[in-house]
C-alpha positions as CSV (number, residue, x, y, z in Angstrom):
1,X,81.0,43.2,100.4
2,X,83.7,40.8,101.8
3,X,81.0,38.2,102.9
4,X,83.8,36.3,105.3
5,X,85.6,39.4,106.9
6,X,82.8,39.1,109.7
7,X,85.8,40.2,112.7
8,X,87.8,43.0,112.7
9,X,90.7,43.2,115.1
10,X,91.0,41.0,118.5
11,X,87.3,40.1,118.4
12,X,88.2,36.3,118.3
13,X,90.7,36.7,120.9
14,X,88.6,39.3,123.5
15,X,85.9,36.3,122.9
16,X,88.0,33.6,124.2
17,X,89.3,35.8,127.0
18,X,85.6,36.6,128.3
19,X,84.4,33.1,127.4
20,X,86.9,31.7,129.7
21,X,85.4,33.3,133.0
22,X,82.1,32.1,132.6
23,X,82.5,28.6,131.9
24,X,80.2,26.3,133.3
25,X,79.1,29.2,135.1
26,X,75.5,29.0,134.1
27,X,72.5,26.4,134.9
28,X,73.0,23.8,132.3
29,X,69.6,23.0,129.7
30,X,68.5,19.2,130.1
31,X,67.6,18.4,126.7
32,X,65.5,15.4,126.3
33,X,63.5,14.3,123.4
34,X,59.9,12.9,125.3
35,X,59.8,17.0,126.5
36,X,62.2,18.9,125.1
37,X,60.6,21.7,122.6
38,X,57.3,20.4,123.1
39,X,54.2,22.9,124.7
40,X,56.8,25.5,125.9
41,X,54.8,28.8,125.4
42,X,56.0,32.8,126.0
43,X,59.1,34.3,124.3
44,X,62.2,32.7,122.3
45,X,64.6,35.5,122.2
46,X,66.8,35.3,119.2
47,X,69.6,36.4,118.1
48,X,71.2,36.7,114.9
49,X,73.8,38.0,112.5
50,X,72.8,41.0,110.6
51,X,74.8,39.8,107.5
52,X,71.8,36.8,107.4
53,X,69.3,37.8,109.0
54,X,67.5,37.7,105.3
55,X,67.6,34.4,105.7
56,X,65.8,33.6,108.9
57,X,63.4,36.9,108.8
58,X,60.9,35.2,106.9
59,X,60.9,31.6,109.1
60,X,60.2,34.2,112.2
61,X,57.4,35.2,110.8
62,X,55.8,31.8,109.6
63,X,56.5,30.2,113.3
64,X,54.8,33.8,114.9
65,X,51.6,32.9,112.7
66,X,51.7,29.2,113.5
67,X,52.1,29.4,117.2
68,X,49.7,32.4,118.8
69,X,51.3,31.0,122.4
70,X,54.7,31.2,121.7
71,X,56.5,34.3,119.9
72,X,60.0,34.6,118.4
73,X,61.8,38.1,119.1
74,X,64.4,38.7,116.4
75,X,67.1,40.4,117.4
76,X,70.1,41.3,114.4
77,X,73.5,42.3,116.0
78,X,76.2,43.6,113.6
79,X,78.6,41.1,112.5
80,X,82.0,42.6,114.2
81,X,79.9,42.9,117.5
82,X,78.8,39.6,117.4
83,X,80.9,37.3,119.4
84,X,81.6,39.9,121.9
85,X,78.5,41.0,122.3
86,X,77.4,37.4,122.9
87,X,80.2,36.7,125.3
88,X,79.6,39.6,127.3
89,X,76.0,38.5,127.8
90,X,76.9,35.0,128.7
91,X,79.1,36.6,131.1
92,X,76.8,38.4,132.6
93,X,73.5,35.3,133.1
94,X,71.8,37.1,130.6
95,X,72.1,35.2,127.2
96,X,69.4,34.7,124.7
97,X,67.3,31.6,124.2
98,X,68.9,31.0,121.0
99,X,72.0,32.5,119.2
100,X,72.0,31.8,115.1
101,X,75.7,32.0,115.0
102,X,78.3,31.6,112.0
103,X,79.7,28.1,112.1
104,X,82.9,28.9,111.9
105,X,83.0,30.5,115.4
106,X,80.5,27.8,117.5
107,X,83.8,26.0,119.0
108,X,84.7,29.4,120.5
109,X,81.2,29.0,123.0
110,X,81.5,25.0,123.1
111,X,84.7,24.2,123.8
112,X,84.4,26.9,126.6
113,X,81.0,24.9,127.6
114,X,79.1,28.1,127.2
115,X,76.4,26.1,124.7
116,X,73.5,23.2,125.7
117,X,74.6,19.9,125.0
118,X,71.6,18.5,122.1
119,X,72.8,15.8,121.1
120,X,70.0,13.5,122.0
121,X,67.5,15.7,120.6
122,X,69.7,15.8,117.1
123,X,70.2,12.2,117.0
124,X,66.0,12.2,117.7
125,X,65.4,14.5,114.5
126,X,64.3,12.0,111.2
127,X,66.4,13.6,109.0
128,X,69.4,13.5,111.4
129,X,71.3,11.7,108.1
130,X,70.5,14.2,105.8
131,X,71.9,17.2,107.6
132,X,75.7,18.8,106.7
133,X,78.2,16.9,107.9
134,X,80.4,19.6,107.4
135,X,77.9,21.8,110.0
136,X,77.4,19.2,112.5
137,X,81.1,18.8,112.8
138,X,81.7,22.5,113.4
139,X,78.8,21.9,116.2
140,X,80.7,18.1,117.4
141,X,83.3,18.2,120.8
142,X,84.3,14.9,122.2
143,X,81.4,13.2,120.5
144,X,78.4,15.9,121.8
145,X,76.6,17.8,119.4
146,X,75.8,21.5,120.6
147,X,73.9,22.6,118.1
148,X,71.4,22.1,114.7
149,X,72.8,23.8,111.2
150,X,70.4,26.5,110.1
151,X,71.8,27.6,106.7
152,X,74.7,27.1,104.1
153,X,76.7,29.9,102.6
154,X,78.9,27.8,100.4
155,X,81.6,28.4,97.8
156,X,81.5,26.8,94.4
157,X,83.1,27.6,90.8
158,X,80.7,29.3,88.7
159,X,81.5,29.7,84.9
160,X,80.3,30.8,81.7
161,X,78.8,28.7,79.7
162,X,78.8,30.4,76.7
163,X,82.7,31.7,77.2
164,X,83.3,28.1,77.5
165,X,81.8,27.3,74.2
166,X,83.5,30.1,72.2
167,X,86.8,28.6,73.7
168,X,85.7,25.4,72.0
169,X,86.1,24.2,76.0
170,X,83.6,21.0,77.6
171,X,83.1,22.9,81.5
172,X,83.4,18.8,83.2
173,X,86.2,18.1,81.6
174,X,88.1,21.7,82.1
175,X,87.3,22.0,85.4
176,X,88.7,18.5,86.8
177,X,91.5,19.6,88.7
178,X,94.3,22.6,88.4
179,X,96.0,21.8,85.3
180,X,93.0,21.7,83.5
181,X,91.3,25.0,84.7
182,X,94.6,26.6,84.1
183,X,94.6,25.5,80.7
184,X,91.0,26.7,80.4
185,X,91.1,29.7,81.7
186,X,93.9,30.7,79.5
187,X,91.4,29.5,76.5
188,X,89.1,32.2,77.6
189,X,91.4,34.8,77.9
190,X,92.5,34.8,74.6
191,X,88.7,35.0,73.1
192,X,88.4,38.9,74.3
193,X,90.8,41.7,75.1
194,X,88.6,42.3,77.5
195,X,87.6,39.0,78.9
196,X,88.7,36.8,81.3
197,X,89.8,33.5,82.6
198,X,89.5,33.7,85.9
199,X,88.6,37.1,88.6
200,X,88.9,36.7,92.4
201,X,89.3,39.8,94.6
202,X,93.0,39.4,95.4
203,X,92.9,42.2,98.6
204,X,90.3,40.9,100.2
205,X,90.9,38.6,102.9
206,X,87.8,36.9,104.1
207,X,87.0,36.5,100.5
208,X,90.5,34.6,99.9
209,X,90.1,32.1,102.7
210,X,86.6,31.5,101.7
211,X,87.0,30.4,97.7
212,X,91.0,28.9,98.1
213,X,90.8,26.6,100.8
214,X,89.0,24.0,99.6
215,X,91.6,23.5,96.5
216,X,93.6,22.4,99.9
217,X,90.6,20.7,101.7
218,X,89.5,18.1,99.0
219,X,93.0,16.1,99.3
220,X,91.8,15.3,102.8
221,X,94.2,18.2,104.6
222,X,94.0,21.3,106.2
223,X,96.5,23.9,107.6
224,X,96.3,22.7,110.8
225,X,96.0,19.5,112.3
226,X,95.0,18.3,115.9
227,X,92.4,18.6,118.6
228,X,90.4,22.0,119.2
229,X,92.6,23.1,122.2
230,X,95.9,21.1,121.1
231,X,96.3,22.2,116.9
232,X,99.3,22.3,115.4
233,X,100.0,24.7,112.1
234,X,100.6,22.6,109.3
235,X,101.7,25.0,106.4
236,X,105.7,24.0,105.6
237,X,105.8,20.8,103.3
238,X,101.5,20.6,102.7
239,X,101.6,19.9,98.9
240,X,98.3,20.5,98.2
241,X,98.3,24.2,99.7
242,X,102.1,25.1,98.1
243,X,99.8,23.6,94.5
244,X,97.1,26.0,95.2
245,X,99.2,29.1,95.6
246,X,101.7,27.9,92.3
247,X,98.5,28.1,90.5
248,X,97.1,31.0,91.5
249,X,100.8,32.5,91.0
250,X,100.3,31.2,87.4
251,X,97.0,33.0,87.0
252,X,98.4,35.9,87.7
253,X,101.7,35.7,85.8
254,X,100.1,34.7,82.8
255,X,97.5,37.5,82.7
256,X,94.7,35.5,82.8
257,X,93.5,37.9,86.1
258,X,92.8,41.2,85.6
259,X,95.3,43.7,87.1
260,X,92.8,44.8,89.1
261,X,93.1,41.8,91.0
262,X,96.0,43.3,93.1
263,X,93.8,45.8,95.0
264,X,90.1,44.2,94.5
265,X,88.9,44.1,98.5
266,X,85.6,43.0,96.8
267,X,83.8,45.6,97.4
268,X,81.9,44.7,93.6
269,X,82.9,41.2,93.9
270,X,81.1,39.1,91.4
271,X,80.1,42.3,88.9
272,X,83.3,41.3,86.0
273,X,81.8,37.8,86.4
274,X,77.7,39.2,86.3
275,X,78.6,41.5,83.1
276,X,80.2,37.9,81.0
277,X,83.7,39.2,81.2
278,X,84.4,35.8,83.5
279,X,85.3,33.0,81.8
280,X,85.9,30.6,85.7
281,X,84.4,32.5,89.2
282,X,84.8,31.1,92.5
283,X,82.1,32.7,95.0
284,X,78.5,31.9,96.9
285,X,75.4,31.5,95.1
286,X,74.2,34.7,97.2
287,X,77.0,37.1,96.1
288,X,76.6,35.8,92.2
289,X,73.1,35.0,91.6
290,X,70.3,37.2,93.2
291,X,71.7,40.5,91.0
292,X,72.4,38.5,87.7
293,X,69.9,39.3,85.0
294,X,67.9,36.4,83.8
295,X,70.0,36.1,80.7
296,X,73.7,35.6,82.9
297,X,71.3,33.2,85.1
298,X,70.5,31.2,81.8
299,X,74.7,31.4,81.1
300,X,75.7,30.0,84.2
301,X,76.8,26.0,85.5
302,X,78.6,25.6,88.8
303,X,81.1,22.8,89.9
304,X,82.6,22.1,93.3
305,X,86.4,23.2,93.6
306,X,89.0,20.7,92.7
307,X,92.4,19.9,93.8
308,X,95.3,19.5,92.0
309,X,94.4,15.6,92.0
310,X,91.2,15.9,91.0
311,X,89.2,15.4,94.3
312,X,86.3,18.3,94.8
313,X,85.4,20.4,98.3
314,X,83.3,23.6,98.8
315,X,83.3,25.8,101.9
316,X,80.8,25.0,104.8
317,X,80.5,28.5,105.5
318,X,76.6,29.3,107.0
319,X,74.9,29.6,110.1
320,X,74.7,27.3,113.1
321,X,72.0,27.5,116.0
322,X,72.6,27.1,119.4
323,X,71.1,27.8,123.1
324,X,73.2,29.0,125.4
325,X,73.3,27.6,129.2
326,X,71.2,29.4,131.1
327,X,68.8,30.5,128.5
328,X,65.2,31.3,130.0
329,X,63.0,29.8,127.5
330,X,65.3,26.9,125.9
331,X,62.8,24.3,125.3
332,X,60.9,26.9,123.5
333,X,64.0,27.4,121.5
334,X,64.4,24.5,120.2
335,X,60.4,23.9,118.9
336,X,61.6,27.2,117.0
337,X,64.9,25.3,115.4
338,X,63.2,22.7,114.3
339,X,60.4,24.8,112.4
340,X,63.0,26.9,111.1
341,X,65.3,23.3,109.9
342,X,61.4,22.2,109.1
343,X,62.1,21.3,104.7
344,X,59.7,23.5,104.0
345,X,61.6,26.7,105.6
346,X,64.8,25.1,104.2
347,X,63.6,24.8,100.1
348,X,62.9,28.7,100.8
349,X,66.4,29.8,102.3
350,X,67.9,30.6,98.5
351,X,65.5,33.2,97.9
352,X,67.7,35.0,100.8
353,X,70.8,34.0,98.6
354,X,71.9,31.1,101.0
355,X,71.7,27.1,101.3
356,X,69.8,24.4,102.5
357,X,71.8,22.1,105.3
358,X,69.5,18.9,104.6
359,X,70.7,17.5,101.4
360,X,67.0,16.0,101.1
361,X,65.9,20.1,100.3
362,X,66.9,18.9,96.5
363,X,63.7,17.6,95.7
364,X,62.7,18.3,91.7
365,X,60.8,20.7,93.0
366,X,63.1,22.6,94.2
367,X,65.8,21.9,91.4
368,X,63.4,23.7,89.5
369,X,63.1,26.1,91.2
370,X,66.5,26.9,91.8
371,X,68.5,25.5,89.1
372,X,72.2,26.7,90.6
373,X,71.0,25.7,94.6
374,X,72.0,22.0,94.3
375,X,75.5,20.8,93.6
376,X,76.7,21.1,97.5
377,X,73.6,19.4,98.5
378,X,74.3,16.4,96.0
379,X,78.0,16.4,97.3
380,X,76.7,17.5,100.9
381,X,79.9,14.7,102.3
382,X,82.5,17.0,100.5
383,X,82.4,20.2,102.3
384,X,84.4,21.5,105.4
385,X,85.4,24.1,107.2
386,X,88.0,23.9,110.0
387,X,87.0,23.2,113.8
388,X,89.6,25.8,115.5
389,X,89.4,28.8,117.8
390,X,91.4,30.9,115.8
391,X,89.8,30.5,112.2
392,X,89.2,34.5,112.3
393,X,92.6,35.3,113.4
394,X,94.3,33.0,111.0
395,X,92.1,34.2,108.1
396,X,89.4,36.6,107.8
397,X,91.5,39.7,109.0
398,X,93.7,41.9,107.0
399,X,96.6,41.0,109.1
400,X,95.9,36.9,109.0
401,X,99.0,34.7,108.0
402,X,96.7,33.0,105.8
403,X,96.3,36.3,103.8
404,X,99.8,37.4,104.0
405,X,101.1,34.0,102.7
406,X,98.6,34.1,100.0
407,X,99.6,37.8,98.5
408,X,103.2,37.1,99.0
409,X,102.8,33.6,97.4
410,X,101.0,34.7,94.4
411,X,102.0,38.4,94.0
412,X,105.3,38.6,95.6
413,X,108.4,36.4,95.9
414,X,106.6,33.1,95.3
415,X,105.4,30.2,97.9
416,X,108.3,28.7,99.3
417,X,109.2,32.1,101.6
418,X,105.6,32.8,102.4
419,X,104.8,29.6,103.7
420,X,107.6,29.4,106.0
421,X,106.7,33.0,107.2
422,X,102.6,31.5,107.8
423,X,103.9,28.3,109.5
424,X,105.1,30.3,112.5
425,X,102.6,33.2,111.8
426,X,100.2,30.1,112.3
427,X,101.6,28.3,115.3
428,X,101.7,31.8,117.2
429,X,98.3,32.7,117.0
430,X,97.1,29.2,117.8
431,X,99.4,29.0,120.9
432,X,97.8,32.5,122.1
433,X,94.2,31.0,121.9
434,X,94.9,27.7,123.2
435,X,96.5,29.0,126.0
């Protein structure tokens, strides 16, 4: 399953459009940290995304046994229905008391001041300096937070240990930036006809934008730059993105990806790599892990992506939790986020095939316990993921520039054409959502 492609068409944009007629429409939560989540009793009605609801099932139940007076309803809505369906009830006074939201679309609701402002009771938590920074910035508007990170789906480089000895290959030293994982990839390609250097599913957009970007993000630039509202597309004459797709092109040119590469929408994303045909796999640890067999498991080693000048980034894909304005039962809400961020609930979430978002989860303990669950948290400072309105737009659907420019770059003419077609594929959508 494409584990990014969360929107199909105009879900993004009929968002903003009913977002924008119930602004500051609804009584506003006072969050406070003397009161604030503290004896509130009844219902929390929450809300989640059916895609990871695995991951916050099993916290529902532990709060419901710990607190007889106050009951969580759990409510999955399907992924494409999501922000619509959300918007729609904000729109009508009806919202729920919490929403666990993917991060990547929490400025949609902010910046239309459609969420509580928590800041105080964030800045109140003790282990306010251990949580994402990546999250809290996807939760962060003109120095407000509006929200508390729940879970991390982030992207990392898995590889093969063992392909990596047979290519006589160290994995630190081959995987330092794009020259040298070109180089090593090509090792493992020529160790088995049928063995690979490197497998991504090239026809599958969400899947794209989630395991490529942060090749761009770790020099310190995105494809955009400016405030949410005000962003600019920033795709022509961005060497870092124009060095991704070259190398990628490469990949592809030199055979070291599989023909089947072309058409892969990843609908068995991760199997090549879970069978030790994979020599170097970007991907999550819940699409790679959970259905590898002990013996892959024992094979495996991640590193964060690198740039072509060495620096490292991951995606801070995941789930964010907010309450809306005008939620009946808010101050119960939040005594349920802060079990559900409690460390204990956190050290559990990768049994659902998802992150911690406190980088103090990595205890020995839970190292142990999950030997591949801790190189984002050690690096928790180097992940991102763009603050923008029109992240789904410009990536996650079929039709996204960010797609287009990527096939065309790597599969088609080359980078220099299909950049210049993004840049204005780019500034067009952002000018239709920032209107």
């Amino acid at each position: 399953m494409d584990r990014r492609s969360f929107l199909v068409g105009g879900v993004a944009g009929a968002a903003t459009l009913a977002l924008a007629g119930c602004s500051g429409s609804l009584p506003k939560v006072v969050a406070k940290p003397a009161v604030f989540g503290k004896g509130a009793t009844g219902t929390v009605q929450v809300w989640c995304r059916s895609a990871t609801q695995a991951g916050l099932t099993s916290a529902v139940a532990g709060f419901n046994r710990a607190n007889p007076e106050l009951q969580v309803q759990l409510t999955p809505v399907p992924d494409a229905q999501y922000v619509t369906k959300l918007a729609t009830a904000i729109r009508g006074g009806t919202p729920p008391d919490v929403v666990d939201i993917d991060d990547i679309n929490s400025q949609l609701f902010i910046f239309r001041d459609a969420f509580a402002d928590l800041t105080e009771v964030v800045q109140d938590l003790d282990y306010v300096d251990a949580i994402s920074p990546g999250h809290l910035r996807l939760l962060e508007y003109r120095g407000r937070y509006y929200g508390l990170p729940y879970l991390a789906d982030n992207s990392q480089l898995f590889v093969n240990t063992e392909l990596f000895e047979r290519a006589g290959l160290d994995v630190q030293e081959s995987t330092k930036d794009l020259s040298t994982l070109l180089d090593a990839a090509k090792a493992i390609r020529k160790t088995g006809d049928d063995v690979y250097g490197w497998s991504i599913s090239g026809n599958a957009a969400g899947i794209i934008g989630f395991v490529t970007q942060p090749h761009v993000w770790a020099t310190g630039v995105d494809m955009m730059s400016g405030e949410v509202g005000s962003q600019r597309a920033d795709i022509v004459g961005n060497e870092a993105l124009e060095r991704m797709l070259e190398f990628y092109r490469q990949l592809w040119r030199d055979g070291v990806l599989s023909k089947a590469t072309y058409s892969d929408a990843g609908t068995t994303w991760g199997a090549d790599f879970r069978a030790g045909k994979v020599g170097i796999f970007p991907t999550s640890y819940g699409a790679t892990v959970p259905a590898a067999t002990k013996a892959m498991r024992a094979k495996m080693q991640t590193v964060l992506i690198p740039s072509w000048d060495g620096k490292r980034s991951f995606f801070d894909g995941g789930d964010n939790m907010c309450i809306p304005n005008g939620a009946a039962n808010p101050s119960g809400g939040w005594a349920f986020m802060q079990y559900a961020n409690g460390l204990r609930q956190q050290q559990a979430l990768p049994d659902g095939g998802y992150f911690p978002t406190r980088s103090d989860a990595a205890t020995p303990e839970y190292r142990k316990r999950f030997p591949l669950a801790s190189g984002p948290l050690d690096d928790i400072e180097k992940g991102y993921a763009p603050r923008t309105l029109a992240y789904n737009l410009l990536n996650n659907q079929p039709s996204s520039p960010y797609f287009a420019m990527f096939r065309e770059a790597v599969f088609g003419s080359g980078s220099a054409a299909a950049m210049k077609t993004a840049q204005s594929d780019y500034q067009r959508i952002l000018d239709q959502v920032q209107a």
